[in-house]
N, C-alpha and C positions, 0 to 999 in steps of 0.2 A: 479435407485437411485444412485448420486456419494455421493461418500467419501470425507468430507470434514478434511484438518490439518490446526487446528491455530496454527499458531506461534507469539508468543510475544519474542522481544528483549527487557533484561532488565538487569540495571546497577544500584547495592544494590538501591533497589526500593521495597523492600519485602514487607513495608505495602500494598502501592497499586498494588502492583502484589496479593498478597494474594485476595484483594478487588476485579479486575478483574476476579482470578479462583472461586470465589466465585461463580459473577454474567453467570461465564460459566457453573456452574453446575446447572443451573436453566433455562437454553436453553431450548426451545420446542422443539429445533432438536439438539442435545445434538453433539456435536465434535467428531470424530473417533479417534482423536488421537490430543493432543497438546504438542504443542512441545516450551517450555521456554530457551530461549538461555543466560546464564547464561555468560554475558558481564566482563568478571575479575572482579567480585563483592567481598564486604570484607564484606557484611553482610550476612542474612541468605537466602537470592535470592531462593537458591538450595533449601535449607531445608522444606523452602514455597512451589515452585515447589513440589516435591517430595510428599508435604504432601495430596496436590491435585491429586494425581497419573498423573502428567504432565512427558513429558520425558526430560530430562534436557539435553542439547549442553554446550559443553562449548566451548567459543572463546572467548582466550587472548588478540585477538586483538580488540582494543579499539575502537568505533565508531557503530553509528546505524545500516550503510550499511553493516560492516562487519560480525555484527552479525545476522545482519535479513537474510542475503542471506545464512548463515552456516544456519538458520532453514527449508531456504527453499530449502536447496540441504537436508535435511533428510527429509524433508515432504516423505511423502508416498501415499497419498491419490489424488484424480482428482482433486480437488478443495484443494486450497491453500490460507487461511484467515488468515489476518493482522491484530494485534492490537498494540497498544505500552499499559508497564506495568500500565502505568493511567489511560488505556481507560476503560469507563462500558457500555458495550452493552448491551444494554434494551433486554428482554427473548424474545425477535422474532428473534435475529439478523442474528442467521444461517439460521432459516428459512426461512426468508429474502432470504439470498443467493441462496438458495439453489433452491426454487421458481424461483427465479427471471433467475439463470443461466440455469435451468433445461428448461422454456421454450423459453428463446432467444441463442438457441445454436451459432447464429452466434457472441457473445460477448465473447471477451477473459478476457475482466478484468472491474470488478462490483465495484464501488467505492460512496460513498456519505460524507458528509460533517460532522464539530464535533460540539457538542455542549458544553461550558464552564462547570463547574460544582462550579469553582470556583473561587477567583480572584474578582479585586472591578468591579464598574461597567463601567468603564472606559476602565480599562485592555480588560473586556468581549466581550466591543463596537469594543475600536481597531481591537481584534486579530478575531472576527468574519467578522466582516465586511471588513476592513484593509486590513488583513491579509489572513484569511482565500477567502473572498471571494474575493479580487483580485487572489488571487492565481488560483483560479479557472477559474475566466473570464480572465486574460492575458492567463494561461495555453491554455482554448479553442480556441483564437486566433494566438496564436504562433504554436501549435499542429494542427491544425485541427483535432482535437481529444478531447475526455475527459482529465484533466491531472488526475494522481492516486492520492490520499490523504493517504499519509502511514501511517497514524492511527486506516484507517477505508476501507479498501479495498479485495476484493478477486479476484484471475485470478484461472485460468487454467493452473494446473503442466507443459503442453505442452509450455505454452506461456513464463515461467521461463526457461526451458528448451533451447528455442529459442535464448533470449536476455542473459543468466548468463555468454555468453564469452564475449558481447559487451558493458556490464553495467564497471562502474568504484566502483564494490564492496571491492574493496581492502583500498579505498582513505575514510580517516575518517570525511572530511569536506565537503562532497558533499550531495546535500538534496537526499538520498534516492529514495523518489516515485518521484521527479522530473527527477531526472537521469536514471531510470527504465520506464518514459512516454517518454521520449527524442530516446530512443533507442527501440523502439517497431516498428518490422514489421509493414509495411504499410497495411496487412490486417486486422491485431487487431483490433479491437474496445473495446475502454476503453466507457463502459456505466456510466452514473453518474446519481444517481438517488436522490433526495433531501430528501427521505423518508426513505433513508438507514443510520440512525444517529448512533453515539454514544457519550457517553459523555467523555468530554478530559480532560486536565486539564490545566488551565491557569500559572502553573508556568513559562514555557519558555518565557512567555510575561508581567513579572512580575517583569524585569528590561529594561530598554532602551537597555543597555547594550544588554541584551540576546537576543532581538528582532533586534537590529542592527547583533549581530554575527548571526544568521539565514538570514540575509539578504546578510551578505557577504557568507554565503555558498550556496544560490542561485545565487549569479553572478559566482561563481568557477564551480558548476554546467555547466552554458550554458559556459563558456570558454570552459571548456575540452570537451565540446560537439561540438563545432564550426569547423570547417566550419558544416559540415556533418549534424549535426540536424539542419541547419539555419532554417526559416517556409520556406523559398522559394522550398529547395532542402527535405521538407517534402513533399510539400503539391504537388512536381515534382511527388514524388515516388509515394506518393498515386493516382494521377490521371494518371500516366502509369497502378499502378497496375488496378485500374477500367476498365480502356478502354480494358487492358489483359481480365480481367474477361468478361466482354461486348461480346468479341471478341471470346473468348471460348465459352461463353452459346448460340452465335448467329449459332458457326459450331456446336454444339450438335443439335440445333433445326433445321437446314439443313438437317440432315443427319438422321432425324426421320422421 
């Protein structure tokens, strides 16, 4: 059995962070330990936290990445699960993981898609369809890979451990799970499963404006990721590293 740490980043968001520790104390497979990163908030963020017996981070510096990756350099557990403070994972959600990573050991990071909870029905159209689901269909084409959804994802402590010096965690305007899928060893496997939901919330897409600024922090993203994550010199690495592997398991069964 592994140990799973959720971690939520959250910036004075206290109702629906509360809403969130809520729907996590009603997990079938209940968290080992979560950990609420308390973004220089000026409301009761902490208080919420705390009241949930969550372990509170605190990081002054301002921005998602900054604060999601201080949760998961204190994570403790094998498994490492992502939420932002509006997300509601329906009472499977660990189990989910937990299942799912326990029998595909060769996946480093379990990711699925969010569902709106709110927002008109326009907003809902765009940012699932639009938004979300391009996001996923350019990600898998550009990656050769799953891309992560950082609202709704879990990896392995190992696989954080790998990327936390080549990710750009320090930079407040870079999309997070994009820049953490850009910089993943070419053995990883980001699985994406469509059954793995939770539910989001539609404000980010709830002005042009805020839907345009998410878009400019995914072009900043692939800039400072360029040359190096191009798909060409991805999809290079990954098929050295196969032909490597190929090439190992071929002298192991020689020499049996």
């Amino acid at each position: 059995m592994s140990t799973i740490s959720v971690v939520i980043p959250s910036y004075n968001d206290a109702p629906m962070l509360r809403e969130c520790l809520d729907r996590l104390t009603t997990q079938l497979r209940r968290a080992d330990e979560i950990i609420v990163v308390d973004n220089a908030s000026t409301d009761d963020t902490a208080d919420v936290a705390r009241s949930f017996g969550a372990r509170v981070i605190v990081q002054p510096v301002r921005g998602i990445f900054p604060a999601a990756s201080a949760g998961y350099d204190a994570a403790s557990s094998d498994i490492i699960a992502r939420l932002d403070a509006d997300s509601r994972p329906p009472a499977d959600w660990l189990a989910h993981i937990e299942a799912e990573l326990t029998v595909a050991q060769e996946v480093g990071v379990l990711t699925g898609p969010g569902e709106f909870y709110d927002g008109n029905p326009l907003i809902t159209w765009l940012g699932e369809n639009l938004y979300l689901g391009g996001y996923f269909w350019f990600g898998s084409l550009w990656l050769d890979n799953g891309p992560i959804f950082g609202s709704n994802f879990a990896m392995r402590r190992e696989v954080w451990r790998r990327v936390r010096g080549s990710v750009h965690s320090g930079t407040r305007r870079v999309h997070d799970d994009l820049d953490l899928s850009l910089n993943l060893p070419p053995d990883v496997i980001v699985q994406v499963d469509d059954t793995l939901r939770v539910g989001i919330s539609a404000r980010p897409f709830s002005t042009w404006r805020g839907f345009g600024r998410r878009l400019g922090w995914a072009f900043l993203t692939f800039r400072l990721n360029w040359p190096q994550a191009s798909p060409w010199r991805i999809r290079d690495e990954r098929e050295r590293y196969l032909r490597e592997r190929h090439a190992d398991d071929g002298n192991a069964t020689s020499t049996v």
